[in-house]
Every structure is written in structure tokens, then in C-alpha cells.
matplotlib code that plots the C-alpha trace (Angstrom):
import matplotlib.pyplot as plt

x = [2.6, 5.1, 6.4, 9.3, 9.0, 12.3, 11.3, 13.1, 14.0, 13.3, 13.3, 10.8, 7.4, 5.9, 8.3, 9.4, 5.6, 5.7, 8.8, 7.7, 4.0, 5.7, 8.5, 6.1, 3.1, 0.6, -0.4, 0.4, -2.0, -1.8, -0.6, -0.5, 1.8, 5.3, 4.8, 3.6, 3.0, 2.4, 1.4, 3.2, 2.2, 4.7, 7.3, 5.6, 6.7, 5.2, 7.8, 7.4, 8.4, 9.3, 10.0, 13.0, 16.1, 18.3, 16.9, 18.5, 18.5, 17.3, 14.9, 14.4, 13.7, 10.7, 8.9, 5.1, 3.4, -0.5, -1.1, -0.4, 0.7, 3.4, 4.5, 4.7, 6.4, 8.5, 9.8, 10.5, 12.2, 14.8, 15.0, 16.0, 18.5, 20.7, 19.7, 18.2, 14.9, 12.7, 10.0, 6.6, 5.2, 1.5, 1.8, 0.6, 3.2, 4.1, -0.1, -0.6, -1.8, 0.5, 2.3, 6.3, 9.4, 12.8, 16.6, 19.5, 22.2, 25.5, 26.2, 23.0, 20.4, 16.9, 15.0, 10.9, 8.6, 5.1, 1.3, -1.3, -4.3, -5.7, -5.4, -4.3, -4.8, -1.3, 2.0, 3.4, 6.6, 7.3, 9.6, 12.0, 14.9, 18.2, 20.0, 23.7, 26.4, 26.2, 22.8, 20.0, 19.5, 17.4, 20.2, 18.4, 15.7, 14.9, 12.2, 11.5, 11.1, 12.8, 14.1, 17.9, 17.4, 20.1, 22.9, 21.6, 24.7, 25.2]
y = [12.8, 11.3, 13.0, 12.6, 11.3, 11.9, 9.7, 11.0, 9.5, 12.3, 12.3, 14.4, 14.0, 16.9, 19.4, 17.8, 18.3, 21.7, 22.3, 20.9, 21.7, 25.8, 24.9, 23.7, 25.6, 23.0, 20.4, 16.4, 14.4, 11.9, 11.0, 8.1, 6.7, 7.3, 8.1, 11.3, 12.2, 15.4, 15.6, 18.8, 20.4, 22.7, 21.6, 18.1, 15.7, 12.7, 13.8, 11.2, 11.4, 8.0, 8.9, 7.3, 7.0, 8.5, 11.8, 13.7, 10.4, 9.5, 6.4, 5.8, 7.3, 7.1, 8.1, 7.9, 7.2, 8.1, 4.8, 1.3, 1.6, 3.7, 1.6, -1.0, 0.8, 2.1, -0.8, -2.5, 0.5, 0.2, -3.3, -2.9, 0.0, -2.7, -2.3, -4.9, -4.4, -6.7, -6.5, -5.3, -6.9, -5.7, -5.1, -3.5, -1.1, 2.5, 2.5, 2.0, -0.7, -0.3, -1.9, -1.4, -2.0, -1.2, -0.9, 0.3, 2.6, 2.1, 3.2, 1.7, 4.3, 2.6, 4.0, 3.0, 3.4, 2.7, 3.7, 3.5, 1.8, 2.2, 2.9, 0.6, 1.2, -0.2, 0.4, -2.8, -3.3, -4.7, -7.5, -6.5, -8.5, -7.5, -7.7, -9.8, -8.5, -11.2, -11.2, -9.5, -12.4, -12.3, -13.0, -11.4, -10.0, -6.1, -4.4, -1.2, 1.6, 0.5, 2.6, 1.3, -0.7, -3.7, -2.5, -3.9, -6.2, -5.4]
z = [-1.5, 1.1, 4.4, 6.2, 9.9, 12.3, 16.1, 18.5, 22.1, 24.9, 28.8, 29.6, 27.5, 28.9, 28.1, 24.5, 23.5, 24.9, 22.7, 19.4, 20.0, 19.8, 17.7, 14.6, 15.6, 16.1, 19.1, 18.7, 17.2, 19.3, 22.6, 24.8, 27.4, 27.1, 23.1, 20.9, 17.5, 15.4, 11.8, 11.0, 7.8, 7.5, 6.5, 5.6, 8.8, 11.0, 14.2, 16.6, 20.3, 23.0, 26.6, 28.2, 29.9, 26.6, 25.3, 21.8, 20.4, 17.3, 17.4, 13.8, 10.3, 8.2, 5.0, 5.8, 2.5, 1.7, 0.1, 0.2, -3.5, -3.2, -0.2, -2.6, -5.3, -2.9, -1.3, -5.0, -6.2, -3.3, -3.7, -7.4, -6.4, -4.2, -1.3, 1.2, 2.6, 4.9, 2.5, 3.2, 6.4, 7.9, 11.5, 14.6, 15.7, 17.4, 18.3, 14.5, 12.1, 9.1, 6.4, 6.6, 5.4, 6.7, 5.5, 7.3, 6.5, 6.3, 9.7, 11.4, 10.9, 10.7, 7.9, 7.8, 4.7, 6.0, 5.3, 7.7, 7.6, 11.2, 15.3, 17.8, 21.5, 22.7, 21.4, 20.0, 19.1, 15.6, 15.2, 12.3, 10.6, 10.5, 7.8, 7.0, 5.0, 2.3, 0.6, 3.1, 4.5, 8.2, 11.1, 14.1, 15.4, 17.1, 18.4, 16.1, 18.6, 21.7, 23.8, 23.1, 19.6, 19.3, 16.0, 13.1, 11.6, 8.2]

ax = plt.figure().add_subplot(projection="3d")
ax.plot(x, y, z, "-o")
ax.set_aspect("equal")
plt.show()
């Protein structure tokens, strides 16, 4: 079974895991410098907060998958719906070491499928590939949490 994960950009750490922490009824499961996470049960969600200088923001979009098979199965079934991915890459990323793959909607939202395999102590930032008008091809390069992601050009 899959969750949804929503990462939000906030200003004030502190007070964003007070609010979620009582709006969801449960403490983060992790936190770290500038970053949280919580594993909410109910409703199913990985929320995921980064502290900076533009708060309400959404960072990115994700579907967190239990295994590296659906990963796979999931990445291939968007692939064969039309839709350009970046493929499954293994990474270190958002104090994670995962398997992911992106796409972009039509107006720029990042959406990430990943599964988990392990910790990492820092937070990494995972190179992805943007994605061209004409074929999915790679044209540029972004960080995938950053505080104020480049547009992806479509």
C-alpha cells in the first residue's frame, strides 16, 4: 500500500511542527536541521516540512511506495500512459537513501514516486532532469527540495 506525501516550505520550523504535530495527532518522525517528517497514519501521508525564506509553499509531491517493486511498476506504468519520467535513479536525498523517479505536471508541480531503503545523516539534494517538450528528453538540471526549485521546462 502507497501513501501520499505533500512537502511543504515553512518559515518557522518550530511552530509548523507544533501545528501538524496537533493537527494529525501524532509527533514527526524525524527531524533534523532545517527539515521534518511525519508518517501520519491517518489519513495515510509522508508530510514533509523545509524551513526557509517562503512558507505555504508547496515543495514537491510524492507517492511513497512500500517496495522497490511497485516503484518499478509504477514508474513503467506512467511511462506507458505518455508521460515522461526520469526513470528510476537510486539516490541519497531529503536524509534518505531511496529509489525515485519524477514527472512534472502540466503546470510545473513536481511529483516523486520513491521507496526507501535506508537513513542518511545529511540532507542531500538529488540532482533531477528536467524534462523538454519534444520527447522527455534531459535539458537541465534542479535540486529536488530546494528551497526555490528552478521551473521545470516542459
Amino acid at each position: 500500500m502507497s501513501r501520499l506525501q505533500l512537502a511543504i516550505n515553512v518559515t518557522d520550523l518550530d511552530s509548523a511542527i507544533e501545528f501538524y504535530s496537533r493537527l494529525f495527532g501524532t509527533a514527526p518522525a524525524k527531524v533534523k536541521p532545517a527539515y521534518a517528517n511525519f508518517e501520519v497514519a491517518d489519513p495515510p501521508l509522508k508530510l514533509v516540512l523545509f524551513e526557509g525564506s517562503e512558507g505555504a509553499t508547496i515543495n514537491h509531491l510524492g507517492v511513497e511506495c512500500e517496495t522497490a517493486d511497485e516503484l518499478v511498476a509504477a514508474e513503467r506504468r506512467l511511462a506507458e500512459s505518455g508521460l515522461d519520467t526520469t526513470g528510476v535513479d537510486e539516490t541519497v536525498c531529503c536524509f534518505a537513501e531511496k529509489a525515485e523517479a519524477w514527472v512534472v505536471d502540466p503546470d510545473g508541480a513536481r511529483w516523486e514516486w520513491y521507496v526507501k531503503s535506508g537513513d542518511a545523516e545529511q540532507l542531500h539534494y538529488t540532482v533531477i532532469r528536467s524534462l523538454s517538450d519534444t520527447g522527455g528528453s534531459p535539458t537541465s538540471a534542479t535540486a529536488c527540495c530546494e528551497e526555490r526549485p528552478e521551473p521545470y521546462s516542459r
